[in-house]
C-alpha positions in Angstrom: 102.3 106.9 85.4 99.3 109.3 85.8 99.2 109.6 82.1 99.4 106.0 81.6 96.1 105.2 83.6 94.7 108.4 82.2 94.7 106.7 78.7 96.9 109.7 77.2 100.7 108.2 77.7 100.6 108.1 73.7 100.7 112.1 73.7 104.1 112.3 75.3 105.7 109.9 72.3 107.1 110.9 69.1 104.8 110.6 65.9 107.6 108.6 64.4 107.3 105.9 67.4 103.2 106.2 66.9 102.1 106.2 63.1 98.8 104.7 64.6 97.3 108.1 66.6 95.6 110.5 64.0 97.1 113.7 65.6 94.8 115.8 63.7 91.2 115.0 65.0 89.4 117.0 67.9 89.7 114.2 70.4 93.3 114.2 70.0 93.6 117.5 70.6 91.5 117.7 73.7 93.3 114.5 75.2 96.5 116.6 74.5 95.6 119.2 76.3 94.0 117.0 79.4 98.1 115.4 78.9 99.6 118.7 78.7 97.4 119.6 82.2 98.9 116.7 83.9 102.3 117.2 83.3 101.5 120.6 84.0 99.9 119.8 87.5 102.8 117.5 88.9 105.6 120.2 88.0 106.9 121.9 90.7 106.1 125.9 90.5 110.0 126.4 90.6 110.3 124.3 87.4 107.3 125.6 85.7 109.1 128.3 83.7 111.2 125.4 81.8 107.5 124.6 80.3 105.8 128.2 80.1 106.3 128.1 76.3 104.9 124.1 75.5 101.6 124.1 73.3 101.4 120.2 73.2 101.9 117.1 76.0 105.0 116.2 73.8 106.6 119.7 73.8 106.4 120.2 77.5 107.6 116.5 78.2 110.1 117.5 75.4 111.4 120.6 77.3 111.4 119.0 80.6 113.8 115.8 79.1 116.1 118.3 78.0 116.4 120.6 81.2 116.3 117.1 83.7 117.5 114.4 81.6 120.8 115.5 80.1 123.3 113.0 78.5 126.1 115.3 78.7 129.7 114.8 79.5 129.0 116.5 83.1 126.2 114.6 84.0 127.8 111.6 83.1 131.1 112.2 85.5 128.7 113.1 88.3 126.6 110.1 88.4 129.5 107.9 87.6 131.5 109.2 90.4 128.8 108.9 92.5 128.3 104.9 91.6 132.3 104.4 92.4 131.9 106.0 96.0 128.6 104.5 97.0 129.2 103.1 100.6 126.7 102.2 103.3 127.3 103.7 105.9 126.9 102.3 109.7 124.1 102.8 111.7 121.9 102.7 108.1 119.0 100.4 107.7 119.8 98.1 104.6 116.2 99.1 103.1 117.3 102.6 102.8 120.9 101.6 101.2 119.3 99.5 98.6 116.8 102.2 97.6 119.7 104.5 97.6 121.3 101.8 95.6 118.7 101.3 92.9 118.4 105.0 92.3 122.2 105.5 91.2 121.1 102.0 88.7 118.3 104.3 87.4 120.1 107.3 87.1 123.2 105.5 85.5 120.2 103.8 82.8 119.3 107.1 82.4 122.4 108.7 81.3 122.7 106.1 78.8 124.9 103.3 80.7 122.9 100.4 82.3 124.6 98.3 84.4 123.9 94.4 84.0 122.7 92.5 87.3 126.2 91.2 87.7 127.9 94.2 88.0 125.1 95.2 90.0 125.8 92.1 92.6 129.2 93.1 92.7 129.0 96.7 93.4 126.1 95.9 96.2 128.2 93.7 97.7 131.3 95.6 98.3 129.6 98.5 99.5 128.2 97.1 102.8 129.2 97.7 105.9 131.6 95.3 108.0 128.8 94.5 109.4 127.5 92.5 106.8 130.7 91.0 106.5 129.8 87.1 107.4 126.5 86.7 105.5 128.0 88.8 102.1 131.2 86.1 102.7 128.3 83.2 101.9 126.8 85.2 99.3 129.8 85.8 97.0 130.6 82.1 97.3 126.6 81.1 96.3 126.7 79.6 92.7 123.7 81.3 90.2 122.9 84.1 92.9 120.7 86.9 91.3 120.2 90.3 92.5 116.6 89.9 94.2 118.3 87.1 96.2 121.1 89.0 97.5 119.0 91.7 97.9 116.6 89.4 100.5 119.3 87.6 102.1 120.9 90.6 103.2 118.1 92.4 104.0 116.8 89.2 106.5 119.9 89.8 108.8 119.7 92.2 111.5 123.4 94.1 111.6 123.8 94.6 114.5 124.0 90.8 114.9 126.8 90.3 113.2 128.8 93.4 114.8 131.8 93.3 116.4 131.0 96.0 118.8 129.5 93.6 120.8 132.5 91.7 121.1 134.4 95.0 121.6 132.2 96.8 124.6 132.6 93.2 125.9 136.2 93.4 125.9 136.2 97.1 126.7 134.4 95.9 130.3 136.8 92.7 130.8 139.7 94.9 130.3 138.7 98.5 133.0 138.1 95.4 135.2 141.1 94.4 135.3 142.7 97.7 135.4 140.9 98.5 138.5 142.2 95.9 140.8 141.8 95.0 144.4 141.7 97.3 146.8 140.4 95.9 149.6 142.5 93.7 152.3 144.5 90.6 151.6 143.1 88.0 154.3 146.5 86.3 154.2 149.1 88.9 154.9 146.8 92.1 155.4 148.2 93.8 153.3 146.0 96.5 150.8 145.4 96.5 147.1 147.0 93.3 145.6 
């Protein structure tokens, strides 16, 4: 992002994908080494040493693809396995399950296996909480629902709305009522506690 607004994104892509840039003059030189700064800057110091050898914005952004972004067979499980037990869990705010939701999409794009917007839909909806039970009910049975739909429509409804723990503490009170009993006097035959 910085080195799009910057001017220098095209320093970071491979000459073959950029016949345009003249990689030889001055001024591309100095822009690559203003691009080679920023990607520098925003490395963490821990991760620094993966770039200590770069000489150009493409090497560095080179050598930090392959330490971070690896399509290998191990990477692949991980974030796959990941995407099959994604659950909300109760008590979390829908806004933080989504983003936590759209960061397994990215890291699933990333290793090379994108998920379309209906698979998407259909992962999202089975892994909220009973909670979202009723209003995910109406959703799956919407004709031409999209993603950003879904994604506001469940995000509009307060949980703890549609919880059954209501209902249950409700229940929980009707029922230690009535285990209690009456203790106090019958005024009929004077008897105690019935």
């Amino acid at each position: 992002m910085k080195l799009s607004r910057k001017g220098l994104l095209a320093h970071i892509i491979k000459p073959e994908f950029d016949a345009l840039s003249d990689r030889s003059t001055v001024q591309w030189k100095t822009d690559d080494l203003k691009a080679l700064g920023v990607i520098a800057g925003d490395v963490s110091l821990t991760y620094q040493v993966y770039i200590r050898g770069a000489t150009t914005a493409a090497d560095s952004w080179r050598m930090l693809e392959e330490q971070f972004n690896r399509n290998t067979l191990k990477n692949r499980l991980i974030v796959t396995k990941k995407l099959h037990n994604f659950k909300m869990e109760s008590g979390t705010r829908f806004a933080v399950h989504v983003a936590q939701f759209k960061e397994i999409v990215l890291q699933m794009e990333t290793i090379g296996e994108p998920l379309d917007e209906t698979r998407q839909l259909v992962l999202l909806l089975g892994s909220r909480t009973d909670e979202y039970r009723m209003i995910s009910t109406v959703l799956e049975n919407t004709p031409n629902m999209t993603l950003a739909y879904v994604i506001q429509a469940l995000s509009g409804v307060d949980a703890s709305d549609e919880s059954s723990s209501a209902q249950q503490k409700a229940f929980v009170a009707k029922k230690s009522y009535d285990k209690r009993g009456f203790n106090g006097t019958c005024f009929y035959c004077k008897k105690t506690g019935h």
